[in-house]
N, C-alpha and C positions, 0 to 999 in steps of 0.2 A: 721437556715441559718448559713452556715459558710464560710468564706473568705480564699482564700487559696492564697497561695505565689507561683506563677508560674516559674518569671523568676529568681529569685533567686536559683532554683532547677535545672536550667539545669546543667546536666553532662557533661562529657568528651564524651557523643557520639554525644552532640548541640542535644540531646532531651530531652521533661520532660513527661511524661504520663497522666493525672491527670485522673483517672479513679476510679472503685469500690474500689481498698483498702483506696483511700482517701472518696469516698462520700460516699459506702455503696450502689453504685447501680449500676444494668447491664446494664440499659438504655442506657446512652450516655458518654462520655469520650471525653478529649482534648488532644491533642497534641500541645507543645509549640515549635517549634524546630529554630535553627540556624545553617548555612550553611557558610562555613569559604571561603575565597574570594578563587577561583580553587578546593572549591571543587566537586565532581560529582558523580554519580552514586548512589547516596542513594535513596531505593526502596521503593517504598509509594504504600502498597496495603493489601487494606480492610481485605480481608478473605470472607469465606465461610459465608456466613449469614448477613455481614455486608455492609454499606454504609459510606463513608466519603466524605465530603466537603473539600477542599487544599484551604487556601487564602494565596495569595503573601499578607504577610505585610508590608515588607521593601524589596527593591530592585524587581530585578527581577530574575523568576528562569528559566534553561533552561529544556526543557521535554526530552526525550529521548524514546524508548522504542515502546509501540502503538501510543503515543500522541508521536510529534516531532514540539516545537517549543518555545515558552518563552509564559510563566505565567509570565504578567506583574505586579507590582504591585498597588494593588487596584482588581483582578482579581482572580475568582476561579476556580475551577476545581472536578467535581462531580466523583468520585470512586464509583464501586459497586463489590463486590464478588472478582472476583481474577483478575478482572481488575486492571494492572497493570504498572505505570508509575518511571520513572527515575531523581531525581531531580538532577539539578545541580546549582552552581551558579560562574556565566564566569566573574564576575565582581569584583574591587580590594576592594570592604567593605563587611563587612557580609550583609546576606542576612537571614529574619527571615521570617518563613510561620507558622500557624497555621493549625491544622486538627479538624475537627470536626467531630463525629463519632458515631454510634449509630445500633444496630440491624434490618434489613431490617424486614417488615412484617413476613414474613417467617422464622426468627431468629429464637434464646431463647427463 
C-alpha cells in the first residue's frame, strides 16, 4: 500500500493525474483538478475504451457542450467513450472536482 500526495501536485494547468506511472496499473486513475474563479471551457472526456465519474467537490461547475447546465457540488456526472463535456466555473472562488476513471469492459 502506498499513500500519495495529491493536492500538493497540482500544476499550473489546476490538474494532477494520479495514474500507472504513480501505481503501476492500467486499471483505474484519478484526477484531482481546480478551476480558477471565470474560468471555462476545459474539456472532460474519457476516450475510446474508457469511462469516468466527474464529482463537484467544491463549488459548483457550469456544463457546456452535450450536457448544458451546473454540476452542483456534492453531484456527479457519468462519462463514457468520447462523450464529451465542457467545464466551467462562473463563481468568484475556486472550484475543485475529481475524476475517477477506469477501462470500460471492452478496454485494455
Amino acid at each position: 500500500m502506498k499513500i500519495f500526495d495529491i493536492i500538493g501536485k497540482v500544476c499550473s494547468s489546476g490538474e494532477y493525474l494520479l495514474g500507472s506511472q504513480e501505481t503501476g496499473s492500467h486499471a483505474c486513475y484519478l484526477i484531482y483538478a481546480v478551476l480558477q474563479p471565470g474560468e471555462t471551457g476545459r474539456e472532460l472526456k474519457p476516450g475510446h475504451g474508457h469511462e469516468e465519474i466527474v464529482l463537484a467537490l467544491q463549488g459548483d461547475l457550469t456544463l457546456t457542450n452535450a450536457h448544458v447546465g451546473t454540476l452542483k457540488q456534492g453531484q456527479a456526472l457519468h462519462l463514457a467513450g468520447d462523450e464529451t463535456v465542457l467545464v466551467g466555473n462562473s463563481s468568484a472562488m475556486p472550484a475543485v472536482y475529481v475524476v475517477s476513471g477506469g477501462h470500460a469492459g471492452h478496454g485494455h
